[in-house]
Backbone as numpy.savetxt, mean C-alpha at the origin, in Angstrom:
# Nx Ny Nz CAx CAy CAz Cx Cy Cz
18.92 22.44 3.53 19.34 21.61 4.66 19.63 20.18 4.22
18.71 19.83 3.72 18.88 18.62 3.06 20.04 18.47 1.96
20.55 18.67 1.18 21.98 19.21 0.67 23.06 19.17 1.51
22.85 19.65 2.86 24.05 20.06 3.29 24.53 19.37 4.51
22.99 17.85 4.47 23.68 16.53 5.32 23.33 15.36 4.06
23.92 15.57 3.19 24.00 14.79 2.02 25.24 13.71 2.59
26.03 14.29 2.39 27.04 14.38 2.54 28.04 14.32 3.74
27.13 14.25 4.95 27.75 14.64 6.03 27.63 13.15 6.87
28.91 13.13 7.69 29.46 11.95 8.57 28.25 11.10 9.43
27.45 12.45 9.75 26.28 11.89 10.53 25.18 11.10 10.01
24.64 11.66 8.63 23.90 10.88 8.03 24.23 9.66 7.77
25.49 9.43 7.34 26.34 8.07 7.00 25.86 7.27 7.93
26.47 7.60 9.20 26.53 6.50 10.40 25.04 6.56 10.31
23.61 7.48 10.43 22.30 7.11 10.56 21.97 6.00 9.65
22.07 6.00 8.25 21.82 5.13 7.29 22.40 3.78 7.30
23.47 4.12 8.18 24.50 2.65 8.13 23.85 2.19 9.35
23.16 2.42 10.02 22.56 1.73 11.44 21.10 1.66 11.02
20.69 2.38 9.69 19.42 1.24 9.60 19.53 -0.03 9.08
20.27 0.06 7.62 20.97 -0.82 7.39 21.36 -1.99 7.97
21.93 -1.97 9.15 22.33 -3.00 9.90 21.04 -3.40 10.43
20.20 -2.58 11.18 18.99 -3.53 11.53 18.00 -4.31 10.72
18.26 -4.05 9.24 17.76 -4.58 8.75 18.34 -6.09 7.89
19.33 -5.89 8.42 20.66 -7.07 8.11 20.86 -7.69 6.56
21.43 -8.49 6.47 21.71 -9.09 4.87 20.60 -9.17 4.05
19.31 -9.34 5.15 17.99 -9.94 3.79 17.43 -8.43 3.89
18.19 -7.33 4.27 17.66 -5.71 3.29 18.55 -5.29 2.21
18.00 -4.19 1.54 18.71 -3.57 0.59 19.51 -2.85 0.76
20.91 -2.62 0.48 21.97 -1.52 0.81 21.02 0.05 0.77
21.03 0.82 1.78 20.13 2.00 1.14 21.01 3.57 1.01
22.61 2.94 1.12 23.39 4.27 1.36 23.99 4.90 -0.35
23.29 5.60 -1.06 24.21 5.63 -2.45 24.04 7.36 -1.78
24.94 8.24 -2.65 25.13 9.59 -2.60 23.88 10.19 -3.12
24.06 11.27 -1.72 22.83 12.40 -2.37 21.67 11.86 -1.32
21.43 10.69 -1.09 20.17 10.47 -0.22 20.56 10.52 1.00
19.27 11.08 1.65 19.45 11.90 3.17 18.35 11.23 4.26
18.61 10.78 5.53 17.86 10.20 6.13 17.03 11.52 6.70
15.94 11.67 6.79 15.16 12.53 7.15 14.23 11.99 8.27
13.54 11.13 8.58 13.26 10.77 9.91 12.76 9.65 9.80
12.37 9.18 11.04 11.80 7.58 11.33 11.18 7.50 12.55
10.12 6.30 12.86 9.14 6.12 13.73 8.27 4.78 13.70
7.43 4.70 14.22 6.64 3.72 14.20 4.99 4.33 13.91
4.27 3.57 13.20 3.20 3.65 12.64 2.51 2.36 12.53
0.92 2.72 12.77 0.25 1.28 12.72 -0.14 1.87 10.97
0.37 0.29 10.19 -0.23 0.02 9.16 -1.54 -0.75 9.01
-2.76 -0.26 8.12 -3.67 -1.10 8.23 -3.66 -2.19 7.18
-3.16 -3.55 8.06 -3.07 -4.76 7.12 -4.22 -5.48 6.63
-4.04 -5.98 5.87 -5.24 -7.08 5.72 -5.86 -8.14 6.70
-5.55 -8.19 7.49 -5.89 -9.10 8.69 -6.42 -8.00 10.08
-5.83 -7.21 9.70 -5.67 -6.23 11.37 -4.12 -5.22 11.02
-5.01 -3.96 12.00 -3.84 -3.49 12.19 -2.22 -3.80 13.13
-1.30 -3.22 11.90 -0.03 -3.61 12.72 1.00 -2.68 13.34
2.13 -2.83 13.66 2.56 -1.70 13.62 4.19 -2.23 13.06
4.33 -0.77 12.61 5.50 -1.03 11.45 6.61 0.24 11.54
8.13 -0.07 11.51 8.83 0.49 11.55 8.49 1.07 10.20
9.10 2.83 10.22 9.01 3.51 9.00 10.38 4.23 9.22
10.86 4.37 7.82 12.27 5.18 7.60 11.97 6.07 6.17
11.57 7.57 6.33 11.73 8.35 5.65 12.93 8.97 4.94
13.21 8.64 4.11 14.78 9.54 3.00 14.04 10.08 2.17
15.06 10.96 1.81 14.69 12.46 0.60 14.36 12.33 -1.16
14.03 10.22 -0.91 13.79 9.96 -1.98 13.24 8.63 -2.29
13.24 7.76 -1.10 12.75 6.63 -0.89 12.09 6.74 0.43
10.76 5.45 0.63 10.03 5.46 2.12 10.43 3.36 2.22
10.69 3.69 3.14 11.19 2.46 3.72 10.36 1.98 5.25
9.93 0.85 4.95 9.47 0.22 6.20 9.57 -1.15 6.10
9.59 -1.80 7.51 9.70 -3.33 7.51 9.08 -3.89 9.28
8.83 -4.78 9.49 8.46 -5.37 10.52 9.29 -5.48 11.76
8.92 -4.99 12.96 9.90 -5.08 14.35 9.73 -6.38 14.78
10.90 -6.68 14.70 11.73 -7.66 15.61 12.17 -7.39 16.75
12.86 -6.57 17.06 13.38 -5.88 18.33 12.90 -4.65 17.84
12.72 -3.46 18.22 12.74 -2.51 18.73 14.11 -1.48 18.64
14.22 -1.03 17.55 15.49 -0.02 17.49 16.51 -1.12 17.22
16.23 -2.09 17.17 17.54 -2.75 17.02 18.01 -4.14 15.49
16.48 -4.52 15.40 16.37 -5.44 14.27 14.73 -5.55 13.84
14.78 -5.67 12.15 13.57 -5.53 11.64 13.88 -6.24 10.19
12.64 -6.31 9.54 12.41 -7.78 8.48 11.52 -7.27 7.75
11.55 -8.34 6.51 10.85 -7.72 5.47 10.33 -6.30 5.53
11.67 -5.86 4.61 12.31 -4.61 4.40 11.25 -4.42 2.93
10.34 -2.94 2.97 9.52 -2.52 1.71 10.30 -1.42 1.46
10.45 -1.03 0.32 11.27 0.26 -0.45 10.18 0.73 -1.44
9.57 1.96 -1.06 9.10 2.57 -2.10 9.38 4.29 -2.61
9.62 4.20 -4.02 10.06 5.52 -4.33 9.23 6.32 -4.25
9.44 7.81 -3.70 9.08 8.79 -3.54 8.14 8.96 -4.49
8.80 9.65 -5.83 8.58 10.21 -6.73 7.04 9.57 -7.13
6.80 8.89 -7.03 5.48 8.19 -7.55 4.24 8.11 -6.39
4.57 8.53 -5.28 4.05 8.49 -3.97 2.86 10.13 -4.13
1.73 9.47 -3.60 1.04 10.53 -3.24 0.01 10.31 -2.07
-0.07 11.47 -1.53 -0.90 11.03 -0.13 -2.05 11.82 0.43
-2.98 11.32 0.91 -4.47 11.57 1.33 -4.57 11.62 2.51
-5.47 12.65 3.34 -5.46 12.45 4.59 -6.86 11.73 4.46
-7.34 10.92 6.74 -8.05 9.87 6.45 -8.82 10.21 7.57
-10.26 10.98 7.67 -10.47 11.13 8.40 -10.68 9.92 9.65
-10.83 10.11 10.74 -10.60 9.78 12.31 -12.30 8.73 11.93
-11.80 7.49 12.43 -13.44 6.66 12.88 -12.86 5.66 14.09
-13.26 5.82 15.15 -13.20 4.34 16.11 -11.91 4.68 16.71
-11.34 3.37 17.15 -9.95 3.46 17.54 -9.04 3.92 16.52
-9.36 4.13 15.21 -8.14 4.58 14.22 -8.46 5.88 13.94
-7.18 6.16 14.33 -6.89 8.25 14.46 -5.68 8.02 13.84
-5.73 9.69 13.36 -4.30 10.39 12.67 -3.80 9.56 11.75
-4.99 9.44 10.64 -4.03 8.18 9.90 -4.12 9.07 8.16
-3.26 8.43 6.94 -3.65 8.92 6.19 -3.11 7.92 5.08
-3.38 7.93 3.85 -3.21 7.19 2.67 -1.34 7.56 2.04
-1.06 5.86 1.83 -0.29 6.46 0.80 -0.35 5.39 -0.03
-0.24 6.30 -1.27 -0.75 5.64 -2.63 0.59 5.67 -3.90
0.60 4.91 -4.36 1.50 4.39 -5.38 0.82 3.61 -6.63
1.45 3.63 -7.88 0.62 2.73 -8.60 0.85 1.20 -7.95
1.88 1.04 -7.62 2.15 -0.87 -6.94 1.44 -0.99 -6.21
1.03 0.18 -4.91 0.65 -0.71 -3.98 0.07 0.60 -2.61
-1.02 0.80 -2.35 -1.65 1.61 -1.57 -2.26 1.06 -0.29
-1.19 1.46 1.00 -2.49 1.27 1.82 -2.67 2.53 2.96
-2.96 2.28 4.19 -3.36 3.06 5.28 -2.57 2.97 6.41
-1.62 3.83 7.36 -0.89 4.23 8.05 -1.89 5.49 8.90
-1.39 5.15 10.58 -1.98 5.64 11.64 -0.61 5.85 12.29
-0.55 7.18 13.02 0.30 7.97 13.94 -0.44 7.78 15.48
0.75 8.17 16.27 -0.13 8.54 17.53 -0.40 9.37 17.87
-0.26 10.05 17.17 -0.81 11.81 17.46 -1.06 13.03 16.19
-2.18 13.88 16.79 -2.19 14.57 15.33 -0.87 15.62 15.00
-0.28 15.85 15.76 1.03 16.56 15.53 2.14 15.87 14.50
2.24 14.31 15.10 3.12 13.15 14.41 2.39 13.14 13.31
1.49 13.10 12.79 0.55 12.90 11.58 0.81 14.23 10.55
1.03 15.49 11.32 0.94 16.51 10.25 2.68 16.48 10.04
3.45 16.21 11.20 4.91 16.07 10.99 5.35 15.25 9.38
5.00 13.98 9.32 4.92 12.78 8.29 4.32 13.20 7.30
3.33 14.56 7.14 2.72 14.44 5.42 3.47 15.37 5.40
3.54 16.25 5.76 4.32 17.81 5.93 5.66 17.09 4.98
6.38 16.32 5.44 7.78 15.70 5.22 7.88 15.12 3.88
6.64 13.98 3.54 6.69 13.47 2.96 6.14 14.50 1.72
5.44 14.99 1.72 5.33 16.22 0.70 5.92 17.12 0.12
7.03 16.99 1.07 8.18 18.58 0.86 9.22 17.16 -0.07
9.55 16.42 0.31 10.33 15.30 -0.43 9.69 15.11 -1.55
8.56 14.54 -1.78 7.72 14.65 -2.92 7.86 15.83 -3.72
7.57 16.80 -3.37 7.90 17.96 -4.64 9.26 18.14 -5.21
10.25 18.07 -3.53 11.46 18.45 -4.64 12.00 17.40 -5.62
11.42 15.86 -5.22 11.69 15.72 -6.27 11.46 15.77 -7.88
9.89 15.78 -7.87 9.19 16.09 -8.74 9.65 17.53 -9.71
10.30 17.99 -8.80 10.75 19.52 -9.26 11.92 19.32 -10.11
12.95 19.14 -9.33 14.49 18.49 -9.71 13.89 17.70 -11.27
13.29 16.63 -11.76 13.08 15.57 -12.21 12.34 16.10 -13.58
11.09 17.25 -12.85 10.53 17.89 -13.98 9.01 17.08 -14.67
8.94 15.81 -13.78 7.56 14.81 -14.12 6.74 15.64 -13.29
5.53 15.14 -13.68 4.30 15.23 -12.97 3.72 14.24 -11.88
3.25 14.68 -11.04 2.82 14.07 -9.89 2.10 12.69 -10.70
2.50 11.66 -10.12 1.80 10.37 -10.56 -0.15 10.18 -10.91
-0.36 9.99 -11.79 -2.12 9.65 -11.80 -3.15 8.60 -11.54
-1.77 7.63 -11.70 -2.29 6.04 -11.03 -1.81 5.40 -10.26
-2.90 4.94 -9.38 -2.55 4.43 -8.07 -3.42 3.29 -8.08
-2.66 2.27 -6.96 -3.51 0.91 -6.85 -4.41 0.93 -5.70
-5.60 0.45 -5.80 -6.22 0.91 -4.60 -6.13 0.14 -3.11
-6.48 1.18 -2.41 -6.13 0.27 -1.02 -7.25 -0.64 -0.66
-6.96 -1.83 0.00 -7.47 -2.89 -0.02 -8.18 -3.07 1.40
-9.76 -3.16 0.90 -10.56 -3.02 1.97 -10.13 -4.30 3.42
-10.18 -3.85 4.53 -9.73 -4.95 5.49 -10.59 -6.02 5.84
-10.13 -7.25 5.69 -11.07 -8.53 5.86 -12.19 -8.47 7.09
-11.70 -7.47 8.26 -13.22 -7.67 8.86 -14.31 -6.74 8.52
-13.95 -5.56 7.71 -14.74 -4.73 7.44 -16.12 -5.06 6.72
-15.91 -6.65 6.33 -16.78 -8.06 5.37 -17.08 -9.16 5.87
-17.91 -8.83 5.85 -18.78 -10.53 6.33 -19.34 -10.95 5.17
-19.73 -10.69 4.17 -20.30 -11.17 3.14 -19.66 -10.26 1.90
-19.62 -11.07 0.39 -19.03 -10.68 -0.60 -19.34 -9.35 -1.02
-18.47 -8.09 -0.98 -19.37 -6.57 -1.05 -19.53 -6.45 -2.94
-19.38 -7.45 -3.94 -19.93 -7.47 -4.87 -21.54 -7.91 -5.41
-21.63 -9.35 -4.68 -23.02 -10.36 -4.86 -23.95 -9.99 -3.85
-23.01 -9.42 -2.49 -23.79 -9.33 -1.38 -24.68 -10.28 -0.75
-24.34 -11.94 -0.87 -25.22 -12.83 -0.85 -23.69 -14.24 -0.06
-22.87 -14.69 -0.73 -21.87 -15.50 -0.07 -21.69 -14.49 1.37
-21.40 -15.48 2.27 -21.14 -15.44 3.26 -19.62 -15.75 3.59
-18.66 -15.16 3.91 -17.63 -15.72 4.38 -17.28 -16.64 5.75
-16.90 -17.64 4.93 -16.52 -19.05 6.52 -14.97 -19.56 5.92
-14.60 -20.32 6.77 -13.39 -21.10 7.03 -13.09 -22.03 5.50
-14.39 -22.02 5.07 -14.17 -22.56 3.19 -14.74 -21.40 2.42
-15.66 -20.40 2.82 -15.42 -19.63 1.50 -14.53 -18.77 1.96
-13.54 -18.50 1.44 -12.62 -17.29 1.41 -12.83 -15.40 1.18
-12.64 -15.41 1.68 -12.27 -13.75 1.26 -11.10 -13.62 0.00
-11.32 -12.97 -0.48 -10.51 -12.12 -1.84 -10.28 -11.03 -1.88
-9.41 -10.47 -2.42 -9.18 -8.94 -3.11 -9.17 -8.62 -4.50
-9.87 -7.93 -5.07 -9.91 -7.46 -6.45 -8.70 -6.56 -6.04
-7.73 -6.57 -7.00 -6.52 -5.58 -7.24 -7.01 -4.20 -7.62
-7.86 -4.64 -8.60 -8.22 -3.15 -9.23 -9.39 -2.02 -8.12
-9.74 -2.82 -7.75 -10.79 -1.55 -7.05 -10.64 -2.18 -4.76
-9.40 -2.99 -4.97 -9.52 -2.94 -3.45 -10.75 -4.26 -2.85
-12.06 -4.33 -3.37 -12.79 -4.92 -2.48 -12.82 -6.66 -1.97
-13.48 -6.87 -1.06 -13.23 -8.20 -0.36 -14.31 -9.11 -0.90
-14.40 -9.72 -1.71 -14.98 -10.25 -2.66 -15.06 -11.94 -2.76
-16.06 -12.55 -2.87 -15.98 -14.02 -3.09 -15.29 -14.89 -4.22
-15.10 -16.17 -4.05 -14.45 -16.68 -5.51 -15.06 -16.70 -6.29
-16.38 -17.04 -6.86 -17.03 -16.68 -7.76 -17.60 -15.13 -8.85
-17.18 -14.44 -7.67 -17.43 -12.80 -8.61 -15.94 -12.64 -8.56
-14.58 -13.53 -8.43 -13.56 -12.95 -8.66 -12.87 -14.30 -9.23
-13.53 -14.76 -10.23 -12.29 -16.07 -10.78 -11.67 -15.99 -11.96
-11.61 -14.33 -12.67 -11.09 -14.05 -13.53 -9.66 -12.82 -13.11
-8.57 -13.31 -14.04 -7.49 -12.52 -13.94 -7.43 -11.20 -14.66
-6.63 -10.48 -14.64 -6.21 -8.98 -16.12 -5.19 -8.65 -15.71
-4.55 -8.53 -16.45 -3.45 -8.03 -16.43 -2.90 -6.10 -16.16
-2.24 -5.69 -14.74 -2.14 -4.78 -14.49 -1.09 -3.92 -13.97
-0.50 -4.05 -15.29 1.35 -3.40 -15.47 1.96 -2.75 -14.23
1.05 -1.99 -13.76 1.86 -1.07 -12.89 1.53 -1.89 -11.37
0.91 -3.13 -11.03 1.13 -4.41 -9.96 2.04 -4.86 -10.62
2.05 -5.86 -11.24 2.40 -6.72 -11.60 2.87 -7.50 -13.22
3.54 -8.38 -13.38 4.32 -8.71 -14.93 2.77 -9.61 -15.22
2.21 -10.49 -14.04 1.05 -11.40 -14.41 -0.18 -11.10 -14.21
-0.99 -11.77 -14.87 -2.48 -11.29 -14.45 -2.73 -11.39 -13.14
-3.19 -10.37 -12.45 -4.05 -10.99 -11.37 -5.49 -10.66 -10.74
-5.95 -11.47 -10.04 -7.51 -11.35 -9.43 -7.83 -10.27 -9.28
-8.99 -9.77 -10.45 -10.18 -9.13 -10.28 -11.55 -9.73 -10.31
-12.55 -8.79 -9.37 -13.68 -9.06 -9.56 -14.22 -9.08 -10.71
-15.73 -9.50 -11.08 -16.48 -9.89 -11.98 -16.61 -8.10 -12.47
-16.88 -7.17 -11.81 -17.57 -5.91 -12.34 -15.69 -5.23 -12.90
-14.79 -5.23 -12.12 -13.73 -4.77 -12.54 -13.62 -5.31 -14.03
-13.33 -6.97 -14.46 -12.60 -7.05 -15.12 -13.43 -6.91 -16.33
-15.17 -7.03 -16.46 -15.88 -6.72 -17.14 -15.60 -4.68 -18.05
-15.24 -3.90 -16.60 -14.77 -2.64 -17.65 -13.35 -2.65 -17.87
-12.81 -3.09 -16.91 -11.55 -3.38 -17.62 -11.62 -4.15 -19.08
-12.20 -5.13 -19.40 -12.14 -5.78 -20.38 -12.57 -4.88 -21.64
-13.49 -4.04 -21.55 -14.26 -3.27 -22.07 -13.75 -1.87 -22.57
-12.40 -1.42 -21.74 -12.06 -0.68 -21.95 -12.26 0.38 -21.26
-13.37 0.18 -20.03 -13.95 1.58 -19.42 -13.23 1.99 -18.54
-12.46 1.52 -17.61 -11.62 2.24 -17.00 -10.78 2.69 -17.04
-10.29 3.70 -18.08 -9.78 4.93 -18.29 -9.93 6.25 -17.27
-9.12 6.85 -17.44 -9.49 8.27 -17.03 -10.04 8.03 -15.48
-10.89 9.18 -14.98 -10.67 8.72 -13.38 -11.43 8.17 -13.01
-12.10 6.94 -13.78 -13.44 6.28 -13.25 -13.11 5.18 -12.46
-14.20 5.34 -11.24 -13.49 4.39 -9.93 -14.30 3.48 -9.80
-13.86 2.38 -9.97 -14.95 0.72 -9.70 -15.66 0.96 -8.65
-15.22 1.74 -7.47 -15.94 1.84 -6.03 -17.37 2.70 -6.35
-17.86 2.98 -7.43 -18.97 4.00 -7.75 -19.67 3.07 -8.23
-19.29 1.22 -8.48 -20.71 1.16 -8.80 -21.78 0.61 -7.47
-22.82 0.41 -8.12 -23.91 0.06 -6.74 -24.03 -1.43 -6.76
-23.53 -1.82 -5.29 -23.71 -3.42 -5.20 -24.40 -3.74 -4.39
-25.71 -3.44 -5.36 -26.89 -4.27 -5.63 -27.10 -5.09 -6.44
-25.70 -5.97 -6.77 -26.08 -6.64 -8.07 -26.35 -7.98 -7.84
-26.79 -8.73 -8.96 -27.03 -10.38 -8.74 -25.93 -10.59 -8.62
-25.84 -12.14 -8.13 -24.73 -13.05 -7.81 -24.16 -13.39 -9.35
-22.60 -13.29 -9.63 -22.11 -13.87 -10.01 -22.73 -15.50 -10.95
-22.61 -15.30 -12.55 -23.18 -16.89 -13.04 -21.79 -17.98 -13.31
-20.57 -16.62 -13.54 -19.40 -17.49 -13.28 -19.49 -18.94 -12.39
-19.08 -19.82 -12.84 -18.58 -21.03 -11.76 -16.78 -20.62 -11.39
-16.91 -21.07 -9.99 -15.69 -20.74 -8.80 -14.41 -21.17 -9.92
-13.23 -21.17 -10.46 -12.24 -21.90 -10.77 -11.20 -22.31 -9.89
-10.39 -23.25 -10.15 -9.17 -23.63 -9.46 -7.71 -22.92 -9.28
-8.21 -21.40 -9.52 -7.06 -20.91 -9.74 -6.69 -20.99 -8.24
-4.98 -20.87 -8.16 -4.37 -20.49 -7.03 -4.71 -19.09 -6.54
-4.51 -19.60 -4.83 -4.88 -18.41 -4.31 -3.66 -17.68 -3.14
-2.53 -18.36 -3.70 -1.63 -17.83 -2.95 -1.24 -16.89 -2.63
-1.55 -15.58 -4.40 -1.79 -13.84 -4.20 -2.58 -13.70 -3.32
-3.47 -14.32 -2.77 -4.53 -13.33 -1.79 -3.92 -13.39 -0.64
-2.89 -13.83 0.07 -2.21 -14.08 1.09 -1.41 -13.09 1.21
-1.65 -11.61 1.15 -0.86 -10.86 1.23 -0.70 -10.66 2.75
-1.15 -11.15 3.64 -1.03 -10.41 4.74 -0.07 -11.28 5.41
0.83 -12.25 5.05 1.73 -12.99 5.37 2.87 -12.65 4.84
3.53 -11.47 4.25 4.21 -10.42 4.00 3.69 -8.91 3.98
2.50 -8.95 4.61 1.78 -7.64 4.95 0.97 -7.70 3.79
């Protein structure tokens, strides 16, 4: 099926009308062979709070960006390739239902449907896209992924030292490598982590210690260790903290 609206008049005009809502500051997304396969709205879980976010599924890229209008115009336009995409379901707590993971080495977070039907519709989809391409291509399903980044209220205090308190001067942080919301002092060291980023950036004190070390290889997950630990002897540095501001582009 997909093959056989490759190509076809209708898909054109679909792709050319996302396109337009996403106007000059998106990416052209019409080259041959890619097929619009569906679209909707989904609450993403941001770093601040959940939002909700236009999504545009193709047979080889996942596309989403921020509503402006409603069917009609949307902003900061995200493009991520399929092929490297893998996804987790998330079980149900509180007001957040039908939601599930999607993970990439760049960049992982959490997406909620409004229904469990819409929820099995979207992995169902995104899975069947995922294989064929993987198939076609002949790689293996991706092994590294960046982790998703725990949400700032889920923390009131640093979940490394367990002792800073977060206020209006101490900040919240994100360790890249393992996700958590972390103080400046258990996070004033950088590492460098190819598949984020060309530059170093902020990890915690326990990350960059096995990172440094070499231990995180293979599938060992920073989230396994026990934080029960002492505070941080690091002193805070002056690094910029403009990376931690992700939630001002999501």
């Amino acid at each position: 099926m997909v093959d056989r609206l490759a190509n076809s008049e209708a898909n054109s005009k679909r792709i050319a009308v996302v396109e337009g809502c996403f106007g000059t500051a998106g990416q052209p997304l019409a080259i041959p062979g890619r097929v619009l396969i569906g679209e909707g709205v989904l609450t993403k879980l941001c770093r601040k709070k959940p939002k909700a976010r236009q999504f545009f599924l193709f047979n080889d890229i996942l596309v989403y960006g921020n509503i402006v209008i409603q069917k009609k115009k949307y902003n900061k336009q995200h493009i991520i390739p399929l092929e490297s995409v893998t996804i987790d379901t998330v079980e149900d707590e509180g007001d957040l239902r039908n939601g599930w993971l999607i993970k990439t080495p760049t960049k992982s977070f959490a997406v909620y449907a409004a229904t469990a039907t819409e929820k099995s519709e979207w992995m169902n989809h995104i899975n069947k896209c995922v294989a064929d391409l993987l198939e076609k291509s002949g790689k293996s399903p991706s092994s590294e992924h960046a982790a998703v980044w725990v949400p700032d209220s889920e923390a009131t205090v640093c979940m490394r030292c367990q002792k800073i308190k977060f206020t209006p001067v101490s900040r919240r942080h994100h360790c890249r490598k393992c996700g958590f919301v972390v103080c400046g002092p258990c996070s004033d060291k950088k590492f460098l982590l190819p598949s984020q980023s060309s530059k170093p950036v902020r990890v915690c004190e326990f990350c960059y210690e096995q990172l440094s070390g070499g231990q995180l290889g293979g599938g060992f997950s920073a989230r396994s260790d026990s934080f029960g630990r002492s505070p941080s002897k690091f002193p805070a540095n002056n690094v910029s903290d403009d990376d931690d501001d992700d939630d001002s582009s999501d």
